[in-house]
C-alpha positions as CSV (number, residue, x, y, z in Angstrom):
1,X,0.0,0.0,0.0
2,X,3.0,2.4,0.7
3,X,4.5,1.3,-2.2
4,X,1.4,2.2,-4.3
5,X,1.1,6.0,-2.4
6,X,5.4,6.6,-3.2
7,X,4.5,6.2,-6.9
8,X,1.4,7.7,-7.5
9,X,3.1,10.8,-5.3
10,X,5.8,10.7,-7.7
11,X,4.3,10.7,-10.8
12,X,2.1,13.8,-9.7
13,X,5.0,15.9,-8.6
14,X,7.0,14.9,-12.1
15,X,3.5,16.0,-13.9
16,X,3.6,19.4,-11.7
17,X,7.8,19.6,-12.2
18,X,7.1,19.2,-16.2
19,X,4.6,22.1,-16.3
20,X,5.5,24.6,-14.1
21,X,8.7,25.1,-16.8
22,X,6.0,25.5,-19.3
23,X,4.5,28.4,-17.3
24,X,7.7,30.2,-16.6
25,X,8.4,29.9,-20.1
26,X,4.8,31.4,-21.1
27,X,5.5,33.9,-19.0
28,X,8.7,35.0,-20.4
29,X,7.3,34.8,-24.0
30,X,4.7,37.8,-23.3
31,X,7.7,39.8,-21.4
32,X,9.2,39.7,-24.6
33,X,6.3,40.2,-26.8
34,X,5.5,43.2,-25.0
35,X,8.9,44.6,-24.9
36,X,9.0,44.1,-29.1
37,X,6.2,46.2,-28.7
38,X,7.4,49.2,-26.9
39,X,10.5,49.1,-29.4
40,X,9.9,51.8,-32.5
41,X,12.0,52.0,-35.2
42,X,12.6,55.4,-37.1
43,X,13.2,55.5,-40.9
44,X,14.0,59.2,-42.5
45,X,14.4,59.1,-46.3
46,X,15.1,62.3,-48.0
47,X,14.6,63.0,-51.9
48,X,16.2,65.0,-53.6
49,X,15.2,66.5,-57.5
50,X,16.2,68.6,-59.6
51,X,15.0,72.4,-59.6
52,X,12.9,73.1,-61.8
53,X,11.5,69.5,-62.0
54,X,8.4,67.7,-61.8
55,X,7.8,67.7,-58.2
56,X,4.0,66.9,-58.3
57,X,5.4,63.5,-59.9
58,X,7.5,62.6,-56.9
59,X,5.0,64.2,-54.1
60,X,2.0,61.8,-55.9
61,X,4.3,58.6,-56.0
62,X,5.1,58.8,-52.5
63,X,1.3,59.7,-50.9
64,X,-0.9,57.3,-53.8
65,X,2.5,53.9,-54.3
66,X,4.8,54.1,-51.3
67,X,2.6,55.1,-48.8
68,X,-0.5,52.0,-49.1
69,X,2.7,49.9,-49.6
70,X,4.1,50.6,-45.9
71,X,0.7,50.4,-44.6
72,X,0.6,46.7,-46.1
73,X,3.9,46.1,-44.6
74,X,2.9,47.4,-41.2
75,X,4.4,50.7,-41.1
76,X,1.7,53.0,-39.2
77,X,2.7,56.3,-39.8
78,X,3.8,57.8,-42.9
79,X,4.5,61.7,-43.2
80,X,5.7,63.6,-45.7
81,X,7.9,66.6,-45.5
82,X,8.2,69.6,-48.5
């Protein structure tokens, strides 16, 4: 009978060793999760043209092509400088 109550108590507390790992691990997954979260990221790109140029050309590429193709991406601000 002793015998019987040794294994059954060591098969619970391997069941409750294997697990609470898992739940530390959880744990540390959403700590990192949330700090990718806080991170930002900063992107300046400047162009240039020539004076006297087309600069409707460039000014429409960037607001009606470049801009819906970051928002696809996952960029979620855009803004545009003259």
């Amino acid at each position: 009978m002793k015998r019987r109550k040794f294994i059954q108590s060591t098969v619970g507390a391997s069941v409750v060793a294997s697990v609470l790992p898992l739940t530390s691990v959880k744990g540390q997954i959403k700590a990192t999760l949330n700090a990718e979260k806080e991170k930002s990221l900063y992107e300046i790109r400047t162009y240039e043209i020539k004076f006297g140029s087309n600069q409707n050309l460039l000014k429409d590429y960037l607001k009606k092509v470049l801009q819906p193709a970051l928002k696809r991406v996952g960029v979620s601000h855009f803004l545009l400088f003259k």
